[in-house]
Each structure stands twice: as structure tokens, then as C-alpha cells.
N, C-alpha and C positions, 0 to 999 in steps of 0.2 A: 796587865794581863799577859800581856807578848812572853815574857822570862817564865812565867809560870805556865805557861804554854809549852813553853819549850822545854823544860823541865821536865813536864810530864810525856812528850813526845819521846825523850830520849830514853823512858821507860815502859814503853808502852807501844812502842814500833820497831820493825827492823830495820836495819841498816839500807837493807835492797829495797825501802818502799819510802823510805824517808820523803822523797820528792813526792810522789802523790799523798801522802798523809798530810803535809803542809799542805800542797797547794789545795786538798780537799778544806782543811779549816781554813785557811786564810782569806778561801771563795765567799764562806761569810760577812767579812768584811763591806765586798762587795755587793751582796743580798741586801745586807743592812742598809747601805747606800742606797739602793735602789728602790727598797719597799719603805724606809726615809723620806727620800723626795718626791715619791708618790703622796704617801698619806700627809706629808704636813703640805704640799699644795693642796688639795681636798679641807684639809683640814683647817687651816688658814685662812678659808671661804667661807666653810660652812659647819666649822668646828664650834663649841661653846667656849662661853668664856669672850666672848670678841673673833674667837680664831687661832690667834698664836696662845693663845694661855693653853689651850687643846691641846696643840703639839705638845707643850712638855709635860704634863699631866700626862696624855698616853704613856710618850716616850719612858717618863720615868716609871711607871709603874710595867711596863713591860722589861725593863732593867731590874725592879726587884724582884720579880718573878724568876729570871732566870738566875737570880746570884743564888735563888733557893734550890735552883737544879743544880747549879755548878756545887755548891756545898754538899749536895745527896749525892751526887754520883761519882766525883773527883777524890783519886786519892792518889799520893804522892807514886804508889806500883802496885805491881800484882800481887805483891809478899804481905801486904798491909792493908788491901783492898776485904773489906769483909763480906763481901757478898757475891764473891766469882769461885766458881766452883772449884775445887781442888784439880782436877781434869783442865780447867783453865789454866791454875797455877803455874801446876807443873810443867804445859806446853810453853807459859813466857818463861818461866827457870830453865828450859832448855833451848829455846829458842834465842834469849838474851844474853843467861849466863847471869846468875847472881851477882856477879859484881857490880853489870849494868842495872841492875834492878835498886838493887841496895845502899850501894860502896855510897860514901859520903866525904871523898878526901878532900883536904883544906888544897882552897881556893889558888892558885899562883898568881896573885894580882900583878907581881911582875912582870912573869912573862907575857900575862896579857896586855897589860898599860904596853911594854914596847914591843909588840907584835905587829908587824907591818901591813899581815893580811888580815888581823883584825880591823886595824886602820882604813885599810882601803874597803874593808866591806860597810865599816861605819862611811865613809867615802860615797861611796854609792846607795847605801843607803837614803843617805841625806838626801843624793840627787833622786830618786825616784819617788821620796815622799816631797819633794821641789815640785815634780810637776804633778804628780796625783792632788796634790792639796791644794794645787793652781785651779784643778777642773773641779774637785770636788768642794773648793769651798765660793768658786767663783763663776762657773757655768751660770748657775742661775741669772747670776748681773749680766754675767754676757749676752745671756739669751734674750733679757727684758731691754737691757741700752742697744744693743748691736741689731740681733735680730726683730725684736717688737713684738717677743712674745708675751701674751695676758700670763697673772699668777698661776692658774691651775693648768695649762697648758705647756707653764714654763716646769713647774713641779715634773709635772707628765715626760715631757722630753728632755729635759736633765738628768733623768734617772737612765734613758737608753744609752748611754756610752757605757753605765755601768755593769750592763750585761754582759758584757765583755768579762768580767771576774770568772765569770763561768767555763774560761777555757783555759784556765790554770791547771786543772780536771786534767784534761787529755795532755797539756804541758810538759805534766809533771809523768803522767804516764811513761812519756814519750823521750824522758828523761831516765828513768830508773829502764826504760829497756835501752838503751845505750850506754847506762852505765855497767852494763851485765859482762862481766869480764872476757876478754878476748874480742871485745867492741873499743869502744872510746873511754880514758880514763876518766877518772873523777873529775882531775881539773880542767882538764878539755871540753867536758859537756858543761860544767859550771860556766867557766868562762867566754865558752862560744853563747848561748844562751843568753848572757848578761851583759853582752855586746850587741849582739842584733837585736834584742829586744830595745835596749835602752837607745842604740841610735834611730832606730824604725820609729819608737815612738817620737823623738825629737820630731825626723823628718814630719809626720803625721799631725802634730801639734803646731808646726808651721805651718803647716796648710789648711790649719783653722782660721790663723786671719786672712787666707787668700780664698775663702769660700766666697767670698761677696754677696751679694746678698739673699743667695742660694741656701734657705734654711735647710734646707734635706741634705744638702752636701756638707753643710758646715757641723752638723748634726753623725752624719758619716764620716768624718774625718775626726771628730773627737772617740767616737767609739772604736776607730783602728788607732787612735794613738794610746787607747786606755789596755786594747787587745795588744799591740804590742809591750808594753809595760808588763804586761798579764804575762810575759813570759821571759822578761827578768827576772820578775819578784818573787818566785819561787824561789830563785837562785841566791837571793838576798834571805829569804826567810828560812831555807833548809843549810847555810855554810856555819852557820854556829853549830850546828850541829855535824859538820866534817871536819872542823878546825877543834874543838873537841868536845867529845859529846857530854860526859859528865859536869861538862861546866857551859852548857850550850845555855844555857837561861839567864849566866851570869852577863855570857857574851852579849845575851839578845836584848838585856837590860841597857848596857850601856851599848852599843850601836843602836838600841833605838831613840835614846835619849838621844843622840846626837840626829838622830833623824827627824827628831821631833821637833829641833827645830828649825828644820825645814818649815814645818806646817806652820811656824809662829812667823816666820820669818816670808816664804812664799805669798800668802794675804795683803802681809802688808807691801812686799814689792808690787800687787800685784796695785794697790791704792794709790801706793808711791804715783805712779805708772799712768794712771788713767784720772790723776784728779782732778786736774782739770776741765777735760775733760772725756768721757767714755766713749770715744770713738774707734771706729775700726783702727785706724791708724794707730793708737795706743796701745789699741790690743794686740797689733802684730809684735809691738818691741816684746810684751808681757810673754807670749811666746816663743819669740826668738832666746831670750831670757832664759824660758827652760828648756829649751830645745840645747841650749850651748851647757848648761847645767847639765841634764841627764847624759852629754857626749862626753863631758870631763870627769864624770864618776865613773863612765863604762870604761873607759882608756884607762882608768888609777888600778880599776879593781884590776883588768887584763893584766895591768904589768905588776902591781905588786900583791893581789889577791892568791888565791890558794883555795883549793878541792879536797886536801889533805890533811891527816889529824897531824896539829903538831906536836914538836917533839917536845916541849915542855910539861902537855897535855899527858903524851908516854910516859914520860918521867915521873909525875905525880902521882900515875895509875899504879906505879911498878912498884914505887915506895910504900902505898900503900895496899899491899896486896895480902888477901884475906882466904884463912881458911875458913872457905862455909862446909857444914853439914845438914843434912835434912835427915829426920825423923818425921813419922806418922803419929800425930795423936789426934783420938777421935776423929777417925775420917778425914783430918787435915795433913796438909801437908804445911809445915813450919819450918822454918831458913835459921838456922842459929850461925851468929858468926863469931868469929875467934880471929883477935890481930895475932898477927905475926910477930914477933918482938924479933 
């Protein structure tokens, strides 16, 4: 989903909004998280089926439901979109520029395989889906070994850290007005941003195993380690699209695969970790673990990451640069294009 997301973002938004358009979808994520671990504790009690058969019987039928919206209403731009008014059109062809909307130039797998700030943003990537997949796939066990909470209670307060995704919103706000020129550049708001979020979350995920055995505080210290994360991850999810944007879906494809496995890899450190047994004590290493992870992704992205389209990204745009023309027929407005030889 992530690359085809991104894809469509880079046709479909402006440059100056870029950071609240992600951080607006990527809040979903979040949502999902949260009304997740609500209904499958409820539902695991006193769902059909035994309980867990519920959960994915819901689950999945509320995934084919949306894959039927996402197929009705997605389309690759506004040029091809058949159901947006002409008056829509013509605001994204002038607003974008045809070429963003349209242009389809072959790929520079080169430049991207050795591009350093792609690297690093796969870099931190990794570390931010490290500890988000520490909380999100493991909170529950925390809550039931450490704290002693029952299933539906534990469902219930495992989802409150994930409220936090909700302040990606103002983040991201808070981001495109600093990026407004004659403020702070690109790569200075990216990478201040993606440094104090990632080290604040670290701090804040340490101090989930020194809650003791203070469930309200230990419970409060996951949700500011998830709120600080909340405003790196903008910074991770909107740089494929400043490093360059026509090919931002390819970026976001392989930096998320390498984030991805974080999440395969996180789990089971976290099993590693506590198998013997699930004691606090265990679970401070598990978070110390990603506390020293999310520090060492935020430092790689600072020194070798980047806020700016690069010049490979330029290069490919230039070679491939297109005469469009618009004509009106029946009320439409239609893009015709012509390469250049």
C-alpha cells in the first residue's frame, strides 16, 4: 500500500502541504491500531466463533469492503480521474503542472540503489518501525505479564498510547508553516523533527520499564513515547517525496521493505528477550534495545539524510521533458502529450 500511496500523493497534493497530507493518511494507521485493540479484546470474550475466530472474520471483511472503495475512487491523477469536474482538472494542471500529474520517466535504479539519503532514510525507517512494532505488537504481553491486566481491559488500554497518531495532524501543520520560505529550509525542518522526535521517543520508552508497578504511569509513558515518534514519522513518510517526487512510491517501496523488517525482526527480539522469563527486569533490556535503535537511525538520517530533490531525480525530469497541450472537447478538458525527440 505505502508506494501506491505515495504515488498517488505525488499527484494529487502540493508541494507546500506535502507534510500534512501524509501525516493526515498515515494517522489512519494509527485509528486502525486503536479501534483493532479495542474490538478484538471485546471480541475475544465475547465474539462468536470461541472469540478469536470473530476477530478475523470481522477484520477481514472490513478489508474487502474498503479494497472496494479504494478501487472506486483511486486513480493514478486528475488527467485520468473520470469523475472530477473539469474546473477540478484544470485547478490540479495548474496547480501541479502536467508533468507532475502525467510524465512517467524510466526509473534511475542507480541512482537510487547508491544514494546515501535514501539509505539513511531506509536507516531510520527501520528504526522507527523497531520500536513502534516493539509497542504495537507487544504491549498487550506487557500489559497482561508485567502489569496484570485481564484481556478486555488489556485490549482497552493498549490501544491508549495509540492515540497519539492523532497529533501527526498538527505535526505536520507545524511543519509546512516552517517550511514557508524565508523560515527554515527543507532540510532543517526534516531533520530537526526526526531527531527530537526519535531521541524523545527513545527517552520515553525507557521509562516504561521504570514505571514500576504504577499502571497509569507506565500506560503514560508509552503514549508520550508513541507521541514523540508521531513526529518523526511524518519526516520518514513525506522524504521520498522531497528526494524526488516522480519516483517517491518507488523510494517508499524499498525503504519500507527494509523497515519491514524491523517488524519481523523487533517481535522476535522482543521473545528473544523475555523467554525465560516476562519480568520487568527483561523488559527494560527490550526497551533499552529500542531506545539505542531509534538514537542510531536519528543520528545516520542527520548526518547523511536530505530535505532536497536530488540531482539524479533533476536529471531524469529534464531528459525527459514533454510538450503537453490542452484542447476542450465536450466540456472536458484533455492533456495530450508529445515527447520531445
Amino acid at each position: 500500500m505505502f508506494p501506491a500511496v505515495h504515488a498517488i500523493i505525488a499527484r494529487w497534493a502540493t508541494p507546500k502541504y506535502y507534510s500534512i497530507v501524509v501525516s493526515a493518511i498515515f494517522t489512519g494507521i494509527d485509528a486502525g491500531i486503536v479501534v483493532g485493540m479495542l474490538l478484538s479484546g471485546v471480541l475475544s470474550d465475547y465474539g462468536f466463533g470461541g472469540g478469536w475466530l470473530s476477530v478475523f472474520y470481522v477484520f477481514g471483511m472490513v478489508g474487502c469492503v474498503w479494497s472496494a472503495a479504494w478501487f472506486f475512487f483511486c486513480y493514478d491523477s486528475p488527467a485520468v480521474h473520470p469523475r472530477i469536474s473539469s474546473t477540478e482538472r484544470e485547478y490540479w494542471r495548474l496547480t501541479l503542472g502536467t508533468t507532475n500529474l502525467i510524465s512517467r520517466p524510466p526509473t534511475p535504479w542507480r541512482g537510487i540503489l547508491t544514494s546515501l539519503p535514501i539509505w539513511a532514510l531506509a536507516t531510520v525507517f527501520f528504526a522507527n518501525s523497531w520500536g513502534y512494532y516493539t509497542l504495537a505488537s507487544c504491549i498487550p504481553l506487557f500489559m497482561h505479564d508485567v502489569l496484570g491486566f485481564d484481556m478486555t481491559n488489556n485490549g482497552l488500554l493498549s490501544a491508549v498510547p495509540f492515540l497519539s497518531g492523532g497529533l501527526m495532524i498538527p505535526v505536520g501543520l507545524l511543519s509546512d508553516w516552517l517550511r514557508v520560505p524565508g523560515r527554515l529550509s527543507n532540510n532543517v525542518v526534516r531533520k530537526s523533527f526526526c531527531l527530537f522526535g526519535s531521541i524523545s521517543a527513545g527517552c520515553m520508552i525507557i521509562w516504561t520499564g521504570y514505571a514500576g508497578c504504577n499502571r497509569a504511569l507506565a500506560v503514560a509513558a508509552m503514549f508520550l513515547c508513541l507521541t514523540c515518534s508521531s513526529i518523526a514519522f511524518p519526516v520518514i513518510a513525506v522524504n521520498p517525496l522531497d528526494l524526488a517526487l516522480l519516483h517517491a512510491g518507488k523510494i517508499m517501496g524499498l525503504t519500507n521493505f527494509v523497515a519491514s523488517l524491523a517488524s519481523i525482526a523487533g517481535p522476535h527480539a522482543v521473545g528473544a528477550l523475555t523467554y525465560h522469563q516476562s519480568t520487568r527486569s527483561e523488559w527494560q533490556k527490550v526497551f533499552f534495545l529500542a531506545a539505542g535503535i531509534y538514537a542510531a537511525g536519528a543520528i545516520i538520517f542527520v548526518i547523511f539524510g536530505s530535505g532536497e530533490s536530488q540531482s539524479w531525480a533533476t536529471e531524469t525530469s529534464e531528459n525527459n521533458t514533454r510538450d503537453e497541450s490542452t484542447f476542450c472537447q465536450s466540456g472536458h478538458t484533455v492533456i495530450v502529450e508529445q515527447t520531445v525527440s
